[in-house]
C-alpha positions in Angstrom: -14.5 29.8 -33.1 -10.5 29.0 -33.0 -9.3 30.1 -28.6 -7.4 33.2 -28.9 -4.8 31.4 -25.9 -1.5 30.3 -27.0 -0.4 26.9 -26.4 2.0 28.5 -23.6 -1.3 29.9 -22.4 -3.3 26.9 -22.1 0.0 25.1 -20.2 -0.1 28.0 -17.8 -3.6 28.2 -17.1 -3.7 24.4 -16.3 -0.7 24.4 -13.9 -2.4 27.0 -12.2 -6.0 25.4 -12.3 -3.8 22.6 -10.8 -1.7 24.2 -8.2 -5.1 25.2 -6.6 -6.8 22.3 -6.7 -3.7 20.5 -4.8 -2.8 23.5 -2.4 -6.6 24.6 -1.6 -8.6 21.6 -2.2 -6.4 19.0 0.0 -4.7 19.0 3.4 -0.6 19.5 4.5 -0.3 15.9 4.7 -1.8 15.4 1.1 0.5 17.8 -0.2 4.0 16.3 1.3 2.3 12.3 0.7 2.6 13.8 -2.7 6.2 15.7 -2.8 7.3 12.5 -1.3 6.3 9.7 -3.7 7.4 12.1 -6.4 11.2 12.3 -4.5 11.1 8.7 -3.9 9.6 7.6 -7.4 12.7 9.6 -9.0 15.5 8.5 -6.2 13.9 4.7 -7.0 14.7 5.4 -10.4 17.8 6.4 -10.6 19.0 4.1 -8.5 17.8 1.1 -9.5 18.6 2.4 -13.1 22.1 2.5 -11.8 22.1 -1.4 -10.7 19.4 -3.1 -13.3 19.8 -0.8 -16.4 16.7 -0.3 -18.7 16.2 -3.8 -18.9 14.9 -3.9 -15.3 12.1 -1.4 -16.3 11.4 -3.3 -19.4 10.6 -6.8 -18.1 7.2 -6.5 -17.1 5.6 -10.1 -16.0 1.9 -10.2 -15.5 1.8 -12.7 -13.6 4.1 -11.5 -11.2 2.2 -8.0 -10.9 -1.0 -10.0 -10.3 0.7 -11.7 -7.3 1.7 -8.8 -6.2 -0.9 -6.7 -5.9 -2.8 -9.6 -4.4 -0.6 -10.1 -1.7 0.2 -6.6 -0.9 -4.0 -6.1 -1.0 -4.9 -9.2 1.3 -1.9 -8.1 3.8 -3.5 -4.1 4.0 -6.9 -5.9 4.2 -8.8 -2.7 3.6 -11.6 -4.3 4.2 -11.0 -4.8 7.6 -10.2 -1.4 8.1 -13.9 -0.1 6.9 -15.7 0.2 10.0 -12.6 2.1 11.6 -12.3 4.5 8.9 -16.1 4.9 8.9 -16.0 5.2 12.4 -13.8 8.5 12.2 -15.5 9.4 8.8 -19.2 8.5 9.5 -20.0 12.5 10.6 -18.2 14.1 7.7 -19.5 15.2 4.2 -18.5 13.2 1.3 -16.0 15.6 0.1 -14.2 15.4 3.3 -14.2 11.9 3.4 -13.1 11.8 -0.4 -10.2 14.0 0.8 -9.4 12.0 3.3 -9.6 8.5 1.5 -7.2 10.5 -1.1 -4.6 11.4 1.7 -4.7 7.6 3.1 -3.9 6.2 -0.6 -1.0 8.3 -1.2 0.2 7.7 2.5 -0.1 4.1 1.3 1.8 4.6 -1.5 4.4 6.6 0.0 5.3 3.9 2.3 5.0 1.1 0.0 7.5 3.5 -2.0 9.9 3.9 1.1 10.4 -0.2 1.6 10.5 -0.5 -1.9 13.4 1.7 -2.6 15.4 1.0 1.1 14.4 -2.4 1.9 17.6 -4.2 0.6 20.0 -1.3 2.6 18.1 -1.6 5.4 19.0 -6.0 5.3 22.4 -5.8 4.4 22.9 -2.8 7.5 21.0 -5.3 9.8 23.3 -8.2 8.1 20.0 -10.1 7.5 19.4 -12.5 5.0 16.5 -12.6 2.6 15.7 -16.2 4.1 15.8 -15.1 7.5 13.6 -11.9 6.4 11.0 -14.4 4.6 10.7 -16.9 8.0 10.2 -14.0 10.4 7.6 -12.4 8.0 6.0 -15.7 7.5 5.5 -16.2 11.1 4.7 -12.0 11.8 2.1 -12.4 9.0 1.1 -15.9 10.7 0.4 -14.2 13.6 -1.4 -11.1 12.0 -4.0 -13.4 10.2 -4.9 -14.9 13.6 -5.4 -11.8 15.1 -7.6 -10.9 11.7 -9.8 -14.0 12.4 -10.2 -13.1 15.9 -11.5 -9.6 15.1 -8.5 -8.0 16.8 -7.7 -4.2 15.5 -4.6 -3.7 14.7 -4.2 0.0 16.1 -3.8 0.9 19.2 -3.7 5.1 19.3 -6.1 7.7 17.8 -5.1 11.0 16.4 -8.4 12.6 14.8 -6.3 15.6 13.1 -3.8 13.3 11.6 -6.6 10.5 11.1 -5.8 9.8 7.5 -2.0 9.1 8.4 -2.3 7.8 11.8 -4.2 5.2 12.2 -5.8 5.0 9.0 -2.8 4.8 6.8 -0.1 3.2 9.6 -0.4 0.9 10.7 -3.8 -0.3 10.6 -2.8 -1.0 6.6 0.9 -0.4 6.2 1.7 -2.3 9.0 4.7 -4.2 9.8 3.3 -7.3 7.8 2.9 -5.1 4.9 6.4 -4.0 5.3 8.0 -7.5 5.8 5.9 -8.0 2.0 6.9 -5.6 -0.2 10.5 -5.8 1.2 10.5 -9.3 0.5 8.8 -8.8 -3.3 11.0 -6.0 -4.1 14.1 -8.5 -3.4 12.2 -11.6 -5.4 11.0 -10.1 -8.5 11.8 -7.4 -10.8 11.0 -3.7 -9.3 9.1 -2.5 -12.0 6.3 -5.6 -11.2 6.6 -5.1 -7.6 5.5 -1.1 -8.2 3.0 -1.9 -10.5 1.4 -4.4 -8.1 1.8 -2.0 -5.1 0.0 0.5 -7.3 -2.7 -1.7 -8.0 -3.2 -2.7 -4.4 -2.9 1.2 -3.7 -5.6 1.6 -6.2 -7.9 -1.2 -4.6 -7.5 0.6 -1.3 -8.8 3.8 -2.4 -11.6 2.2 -4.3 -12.7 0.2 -0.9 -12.6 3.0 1.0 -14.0 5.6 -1.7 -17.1 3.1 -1.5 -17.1 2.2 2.0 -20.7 3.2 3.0 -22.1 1.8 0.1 -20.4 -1.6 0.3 -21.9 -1.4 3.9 -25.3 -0.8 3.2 -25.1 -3.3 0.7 -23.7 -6.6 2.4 -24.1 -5.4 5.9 -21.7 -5.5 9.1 -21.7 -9.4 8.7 -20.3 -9.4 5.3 -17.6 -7.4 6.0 -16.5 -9.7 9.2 -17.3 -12.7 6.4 -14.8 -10.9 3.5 -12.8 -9.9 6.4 -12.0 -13.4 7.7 -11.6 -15.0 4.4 -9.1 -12.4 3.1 -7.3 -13.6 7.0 -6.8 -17.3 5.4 -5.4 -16.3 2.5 -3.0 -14.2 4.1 -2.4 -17.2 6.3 -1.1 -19.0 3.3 0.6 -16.6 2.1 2.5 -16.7 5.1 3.1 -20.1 4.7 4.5 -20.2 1.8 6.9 -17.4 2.7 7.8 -19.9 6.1 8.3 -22.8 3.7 10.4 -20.6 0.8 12.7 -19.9 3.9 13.2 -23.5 4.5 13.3 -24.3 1.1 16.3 -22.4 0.9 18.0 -23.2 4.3 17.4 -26.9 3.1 15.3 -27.7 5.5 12.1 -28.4 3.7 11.5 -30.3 0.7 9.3 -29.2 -2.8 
């Protein structure tokens, strides 16, 4: 039997079917996370477009998004972040925690987004240096892995109607470490790597939160300290690096 709906039909019926599902089936904040990385995915764009051309978005490295994506994951640490999010989510069905797990990873990418697209105007209005940038992160995320080992949170202030933003989202993962990264990527490497390895590491959040009481149940409280702490030494090195790049450049260090 051939569907009597026109293709105009069909186009209409699944904008509307959509427009529910975003306006009734998610919160405010989900809705402007969402208006936001669309205005800052097309303001990105064009202006990098403007400086790089088309061969900017063309020279995809996979190596470089792999590195990416790993360092942006390891500095977020979601995993570190599961008993506080299952701490404010522990009472609620599991579609209101998917909701809410939903809101946090477009928060996340949102604000990846943001440092992406105005971390080089907000150097050059500071008249900081990329080297200068790199040392200070080195040492921020230096100090951020030792607090990591020593079971230190990270967040300080709870706000359980704006829990998916505040402290969920910022800045228990998009912290000021995570900042001092992708500002730091986004001036190494190509832009088109650095947002494909921030949405990969947006897309690991999700998933470790999505599955947060099942990874639970199934390594236990002292796994996630374990993963917790080793996930701390590699950002530690990470860090390193970053300190030693720095003086690398200043001609300080040697290779």
């Amino acid at each position: 039997m051939v569907s009597s709906k026109t293709p105009e039909r069909r186009f209409s019926f699944i904008e509307k079917q959509l427009g529910e599902w975003i306006m009734r089936k998610h919160p405010k904040v989900f809705r402007l996370s969402l208006i936001l990385i669309t205005v800052l995915f097309l303001i990105l764009v064009s202006f990098r477009f403007s400086i790089g051309g088309v061969g900017e978005w063309i020279q995809i490295e996979p190596a470089v998004v792999l590195s990416a994506s790993i360092q942006l994951f390891t500095i977020m640490n979601p995993i570190s972040a599961i008993p506080t999010f299952l701490i404010y989510t522990g009472g609620l069905d599991g579609e209101m925690r998917s909701k809410i797990t939903s809101t946090i990873a477009l928060m996340v990418m949102a604000l990846l987004l943001t440092f992406s697209l105005f971390g080089t105007i907000i150097l050059s209005a500071l008249n900081v240096s990329i080297s200068s940038f790199r040392l200070g992160g080195g040492v921020l995320l230096i100090v951020l892995a030792i607090d990591m080992l020593g079971g230190m949170s990270r967040s300080k202030t709870i706000d359980t109607s704006q829990v998916a933003v505040v402290p969920l989202a910022t800045p228990l993962l998009v912290g000021p470490g995570t900042m001092t990264t992708v500002m730091v990527l986004s001036n190494s490497y190509t832009i088109v790597n650095v947002l494909l390895g921030a949405l990969i590491a947006t897309l690991g959040v999700y998933i470790t939160l999505r599955f947060a009481p099942v990874l639970v149940s199934a390594i236990g409280s002292n796994g996630i300290q374990a993963i917790s702490r080793i996930m701390a030494v590699i950002l530690a090195a990470v860090a390193s690096q970053m300190i030693h790049s720095a003086l690398l450049e200043w001609g300080i260090a040697r290779a």
